[in-house]
N, C-alpha and C positions, 0 to 999 in steps of 0.2 A: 574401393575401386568403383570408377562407372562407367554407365557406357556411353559411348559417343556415336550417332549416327551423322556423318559427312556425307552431304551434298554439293555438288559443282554446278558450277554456273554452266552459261550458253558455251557452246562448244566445246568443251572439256570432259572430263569421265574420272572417275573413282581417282585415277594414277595424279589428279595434280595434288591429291594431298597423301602422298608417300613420304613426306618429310616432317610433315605433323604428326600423322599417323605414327611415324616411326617413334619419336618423344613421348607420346602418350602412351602406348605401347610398352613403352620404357619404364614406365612408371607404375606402371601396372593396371594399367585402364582397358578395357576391352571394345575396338574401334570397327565400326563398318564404315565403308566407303563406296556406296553403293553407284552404278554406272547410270542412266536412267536411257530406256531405251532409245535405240536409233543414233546414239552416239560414241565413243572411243570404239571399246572391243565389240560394242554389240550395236554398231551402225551396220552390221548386216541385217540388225529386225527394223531400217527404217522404210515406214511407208508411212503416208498421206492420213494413218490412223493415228500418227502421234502429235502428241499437244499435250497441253497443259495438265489436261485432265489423267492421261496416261502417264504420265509423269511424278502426279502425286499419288497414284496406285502405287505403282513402284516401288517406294517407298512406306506406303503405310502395309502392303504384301509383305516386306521387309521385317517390318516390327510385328508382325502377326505370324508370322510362320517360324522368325528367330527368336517367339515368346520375348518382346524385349518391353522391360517397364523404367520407368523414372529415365527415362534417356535426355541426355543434352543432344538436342537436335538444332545442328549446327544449317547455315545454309547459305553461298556464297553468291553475289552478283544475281542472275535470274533463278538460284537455289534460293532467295527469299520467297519465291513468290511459291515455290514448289512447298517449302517448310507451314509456310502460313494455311495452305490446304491440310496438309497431314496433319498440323496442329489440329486442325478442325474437325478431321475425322476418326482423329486417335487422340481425342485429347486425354486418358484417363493412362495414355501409355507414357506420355511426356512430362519428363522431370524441368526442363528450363528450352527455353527459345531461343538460339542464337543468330542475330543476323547478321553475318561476316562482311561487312561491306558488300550489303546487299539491300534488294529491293524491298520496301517493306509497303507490301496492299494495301487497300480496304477492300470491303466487297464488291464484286461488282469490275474490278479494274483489273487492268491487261497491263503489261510489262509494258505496251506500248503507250498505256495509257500515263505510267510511271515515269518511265524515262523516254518521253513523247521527241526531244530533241535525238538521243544517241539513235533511239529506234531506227527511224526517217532516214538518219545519215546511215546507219547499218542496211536499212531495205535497199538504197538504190543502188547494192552492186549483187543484189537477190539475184537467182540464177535457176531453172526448176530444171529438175534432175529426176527422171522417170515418174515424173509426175506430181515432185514433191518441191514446192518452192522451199531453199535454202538460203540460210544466212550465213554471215561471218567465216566465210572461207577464209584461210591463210593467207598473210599477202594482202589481204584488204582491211578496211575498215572495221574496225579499229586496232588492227595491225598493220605494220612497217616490216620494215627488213631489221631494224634494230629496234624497238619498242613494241614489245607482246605484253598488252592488257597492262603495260606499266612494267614490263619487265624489260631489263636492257642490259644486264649479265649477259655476253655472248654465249657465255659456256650453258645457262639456261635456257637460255632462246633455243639454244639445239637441240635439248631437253623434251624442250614442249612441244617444237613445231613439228614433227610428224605424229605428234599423240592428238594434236587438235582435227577435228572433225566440224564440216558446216553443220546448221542447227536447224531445225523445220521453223519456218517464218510462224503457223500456226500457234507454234506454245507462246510467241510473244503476243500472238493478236487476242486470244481466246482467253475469257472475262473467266476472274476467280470467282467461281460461287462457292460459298461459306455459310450453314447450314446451323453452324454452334457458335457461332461468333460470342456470343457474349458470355460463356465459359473458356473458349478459346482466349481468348483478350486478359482472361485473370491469371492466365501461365504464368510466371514469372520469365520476361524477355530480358536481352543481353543484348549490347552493342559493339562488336570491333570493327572502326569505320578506319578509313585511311584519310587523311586531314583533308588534299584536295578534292574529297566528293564527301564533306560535310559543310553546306552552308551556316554562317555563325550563327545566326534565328536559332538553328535547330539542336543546337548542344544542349541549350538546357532542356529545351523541351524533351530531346531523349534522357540525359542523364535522371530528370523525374519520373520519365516513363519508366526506366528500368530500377531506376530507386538506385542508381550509383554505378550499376554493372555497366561498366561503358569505359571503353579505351579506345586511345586513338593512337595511330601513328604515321608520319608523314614518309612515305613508301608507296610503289604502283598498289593499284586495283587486283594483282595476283597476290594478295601480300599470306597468302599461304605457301608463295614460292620464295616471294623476296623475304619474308621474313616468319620462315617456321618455327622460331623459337620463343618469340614475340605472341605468336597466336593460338602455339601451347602453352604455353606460360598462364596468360588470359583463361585458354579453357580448364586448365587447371584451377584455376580459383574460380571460376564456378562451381567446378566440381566441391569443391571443396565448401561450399554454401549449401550444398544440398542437404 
């Protein structure tokens, strides 16, 4: 058995991986899916104090108060950037790195600074809301009325769309500081990318980086929604490396 800590991306919470969850679960794994504040159930704790930094407390709170060791720590879309802190500050708690078609840092760098084109087109329909400037409200960038983050199942879409929540523009501005980086970096890291957001240059480079643990498959950017059996499957044979 192991355990699995899931993180989500910008505007989502715990509930978009209830279908992975569910598989792993099945198998006999023991899975958190933790919310990260100001967003799904617990956007009534958002205020102007959350960012990046609160984000990755969250989570390493998480693993310290649920006693949790050797963990696949999984982390989706801007949950890379969340994963790569926690790595850094709980590295002695983490079993393997997972980055689900998601952002992967260095030190020093903002989400903005990673994916500097989506960002830019995400800011300009920024909106502040008691004092909190917000991103990626429903309905806008980079969602449609039928494509959610790569998703276009209607019956999904309906799913998702009143679970999504805007995101505080701060966690994508506010620079990862990384404190253990050069024990952090020796985790052993995992890649599930989705084909169209992996430029060809970088396959090999990842598959060396991670020594082989690397899958792809040609599906949206939710592909914990469009394809949860695809990304249990994957986290299973990691598990199964440990």
């Amino acid at each position: 058995m192991a355990t699995f800590v899931l993180v989500h991306g910008g505007g989502h919470g715990g509930w978009c991986y209830q279908l992975v969850a569910k598989i792993l679960r099945a198998g006999g794994h023991e899975v958190y899916c933790p919310t990260l504040t100001g967003l799904a159930e617990r956007e009534h704790l958002l205020s102007d104090q959350v960012n990046l930094d609160l984000h990755i407390t969250d989570v390493v709170k998480l693993l310290q108060f649920e006693d949790l060791s050797q963990v696949i720590l999984v982390g989706h879309s801007y949950g890379g950037m969340v994963i790569t802190g926690v790595a850094d500050r709980a590295t002695d708690r983490i079993g393997n790195v997972v980055y689900l078609d998601a952002a992967y840092p260095m030190n020093n760098q903002s989400l903005a600074d990673v994916a500097e084109p989506l960002m830019t087109a995400a800011h300009r329909d920024a909106e502040v809301v008691d004092g909190v400037e917000l991103v990626l409200f429903p309905g806008k960038f980079p969602m449609t009325e039928s494509d959610y983050y790569g998703v276009t199942d209607p019956e999904l879409i309906a799913w998702m769309k009143p679970k999504l929540t805007p995101h505080p523009w701060a966690c994508f501005t506010q620079k990862l500081a990384l404190s253990n980086e050069e024990a952090m970096r020796k985790l052993p890291q995992s890649f599930i990318v989705c084909s169209a957001n992996v430029q060809e240059e970088y396959r090999e480079i990842l598959n060396s980086l991670c020594e082989g643990r690397f899958w792809e498959i040609d599906t949206g950017h939710d592909l914990m929604i469009t394809e949860p059996e695809f990304v249990a499957g994957a986290l299973q044979q990691i598990a199964d490396q440990l």
